[in-house]
C-alpha positions in Angstrom: -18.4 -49.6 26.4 -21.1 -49.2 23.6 -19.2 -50.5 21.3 -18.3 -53.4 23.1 -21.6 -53.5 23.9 -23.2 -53.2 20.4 -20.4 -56.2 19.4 -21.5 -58.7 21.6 -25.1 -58.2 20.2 -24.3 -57.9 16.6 -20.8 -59.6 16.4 -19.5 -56.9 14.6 -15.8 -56.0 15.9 -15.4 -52.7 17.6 -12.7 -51.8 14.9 -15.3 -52.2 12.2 -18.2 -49.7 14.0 -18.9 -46.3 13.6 -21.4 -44.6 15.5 -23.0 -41.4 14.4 -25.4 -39.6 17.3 -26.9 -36.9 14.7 -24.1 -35.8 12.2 -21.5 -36.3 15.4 -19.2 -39.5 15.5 -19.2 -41.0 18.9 -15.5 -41.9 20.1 -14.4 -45.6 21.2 -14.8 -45.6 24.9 -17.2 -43.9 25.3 -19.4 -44.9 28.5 -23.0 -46.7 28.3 -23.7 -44.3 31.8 -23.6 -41.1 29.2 -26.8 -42.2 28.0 -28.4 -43.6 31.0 -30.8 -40.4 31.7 -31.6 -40.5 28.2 -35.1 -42.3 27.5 -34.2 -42.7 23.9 -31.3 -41.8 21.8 -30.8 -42.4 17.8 -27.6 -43.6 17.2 -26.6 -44.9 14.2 -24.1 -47.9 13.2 -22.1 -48.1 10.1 -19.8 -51.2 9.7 -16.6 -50.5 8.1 -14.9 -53.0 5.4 -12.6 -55.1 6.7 -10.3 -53.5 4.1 -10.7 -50.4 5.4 -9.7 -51.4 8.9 -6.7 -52.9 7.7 -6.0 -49.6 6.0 -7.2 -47.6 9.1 -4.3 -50.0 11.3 -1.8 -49.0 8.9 -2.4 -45.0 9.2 -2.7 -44.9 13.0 0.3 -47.0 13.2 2.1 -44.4 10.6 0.8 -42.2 7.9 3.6 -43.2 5.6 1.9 -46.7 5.2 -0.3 -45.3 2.8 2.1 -43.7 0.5 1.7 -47.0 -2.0 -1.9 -47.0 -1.2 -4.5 -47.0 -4.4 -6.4 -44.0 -4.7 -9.5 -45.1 -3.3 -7.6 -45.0 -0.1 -6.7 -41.6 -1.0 -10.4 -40.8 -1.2 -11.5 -42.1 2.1 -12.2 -39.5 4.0 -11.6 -41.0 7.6 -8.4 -42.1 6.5 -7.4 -39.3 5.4 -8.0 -37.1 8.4 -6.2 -39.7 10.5 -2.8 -39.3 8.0 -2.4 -35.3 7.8 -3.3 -35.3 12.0 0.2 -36.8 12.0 1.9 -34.7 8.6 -0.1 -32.3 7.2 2.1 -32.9 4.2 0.0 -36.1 3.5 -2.4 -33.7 2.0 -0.6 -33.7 -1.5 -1.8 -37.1 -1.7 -5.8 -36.8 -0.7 -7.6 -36.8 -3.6 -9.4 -33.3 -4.9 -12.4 -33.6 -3.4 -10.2 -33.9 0.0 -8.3 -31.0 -1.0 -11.9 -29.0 -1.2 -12.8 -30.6 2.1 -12.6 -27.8 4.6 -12.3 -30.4 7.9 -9.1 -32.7 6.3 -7.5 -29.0 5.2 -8.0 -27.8 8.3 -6.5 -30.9 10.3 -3.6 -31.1 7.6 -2.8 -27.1 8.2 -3.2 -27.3 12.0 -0.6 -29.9 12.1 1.6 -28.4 9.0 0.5 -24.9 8.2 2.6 -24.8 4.6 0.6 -28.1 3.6 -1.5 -25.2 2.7 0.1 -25.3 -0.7 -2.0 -28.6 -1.5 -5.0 -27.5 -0.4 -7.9 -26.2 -3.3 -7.8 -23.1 -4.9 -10.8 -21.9 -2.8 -9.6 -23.1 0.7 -6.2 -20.8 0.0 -8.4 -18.3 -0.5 -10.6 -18.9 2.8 -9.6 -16.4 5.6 -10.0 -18.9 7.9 -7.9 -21.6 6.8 -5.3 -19.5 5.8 -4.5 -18.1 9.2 -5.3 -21.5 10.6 -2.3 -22.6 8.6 -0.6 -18.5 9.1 -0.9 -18.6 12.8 1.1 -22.6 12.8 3.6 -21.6 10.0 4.2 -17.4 9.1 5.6 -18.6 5.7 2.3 -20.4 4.5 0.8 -16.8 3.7 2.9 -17.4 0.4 0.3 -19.8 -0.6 -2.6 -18.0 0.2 -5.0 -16.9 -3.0 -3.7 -13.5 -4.3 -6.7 -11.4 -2.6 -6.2 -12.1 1.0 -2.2 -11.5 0.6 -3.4 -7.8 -0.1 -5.9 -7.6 2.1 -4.2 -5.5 4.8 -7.1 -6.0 7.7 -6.0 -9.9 7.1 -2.3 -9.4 6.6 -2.3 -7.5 10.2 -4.6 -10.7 11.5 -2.1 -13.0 10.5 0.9 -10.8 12.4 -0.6 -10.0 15.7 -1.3 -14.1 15.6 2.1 -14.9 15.1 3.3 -12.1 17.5 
């Protein structure tokens, strides 16, 4: 309702709005009433490319549409996220900085905890992405930095979470 709100003001297409409350994103339907007891609320727009709401079709239709993608597309964040939510293998092809991102690893290892393997250096050594990725896939430990595969308090974690 906001956005379709916001578009008949500004004629900018629902698809091509996102709306930040803070440093939250506002989903799509969400109601005009959630704001109604509110006297004033700071919301802010950004318009998305129309280039990057053809790309954002494509990867909600199928991640695999962006496998001949350039790699600015493998640097959008947003897409991104929406790819490895479907195959966390679609990490491999996020660019570094995504690899380093602790949000996309963490959505890639939830859905795919061995997609692990692709994620930075530092986020395999991060206790809690690695038994994010542990607790959805035992094996993924293997690609965990050297230091938390010795750990023994952490090695016992990641068993009692996988039973």
């Amino acid at each position: 309702e906001v956005k379709s709100a916001i578009e008949s003001v500004t004629c900018i297409p629902v698809k091509q709005q996102r709306l930040l409350c803070q440093t939250a994103e506002l989903c799509d339907d969400l109601p005009v009433s959630r704001f109604a007891a509110q006297s004033a609320v700071d919301v802010t727009l950004i318009k998305r490319s129309a280039e990057q709401v053809e790309w954002l079709h494509a990867v909600e239709a199928d991640w695999t549409n962006l496998l001949n993608a350039p790699p600015e597309v493998w640097a959008d964040r947003e897409l991104v996220i929406v790819a490895v939510g479907q195959c966390g293998w679609a990490l491999q092809h996020a660019c570094p900085d995504l690899k380093a991102d602790r949000d996309v690893v963490f959505q890639a290892v939830f859905q795919n905890g061995l997609a692990l393997q692709h994620a930075s250096q530092e986020l395999r050594g991060d206790k809690e992405v690695v038994l994010a990725a542990a607790t959805q896939c035992g094996r993924a430990l293997k690609f965990a930095e050297a230091h938390l595969k010795t750990d023994r308090t952490f090695t016992l974690a990641v068993v009692q979470k996988n039973g």
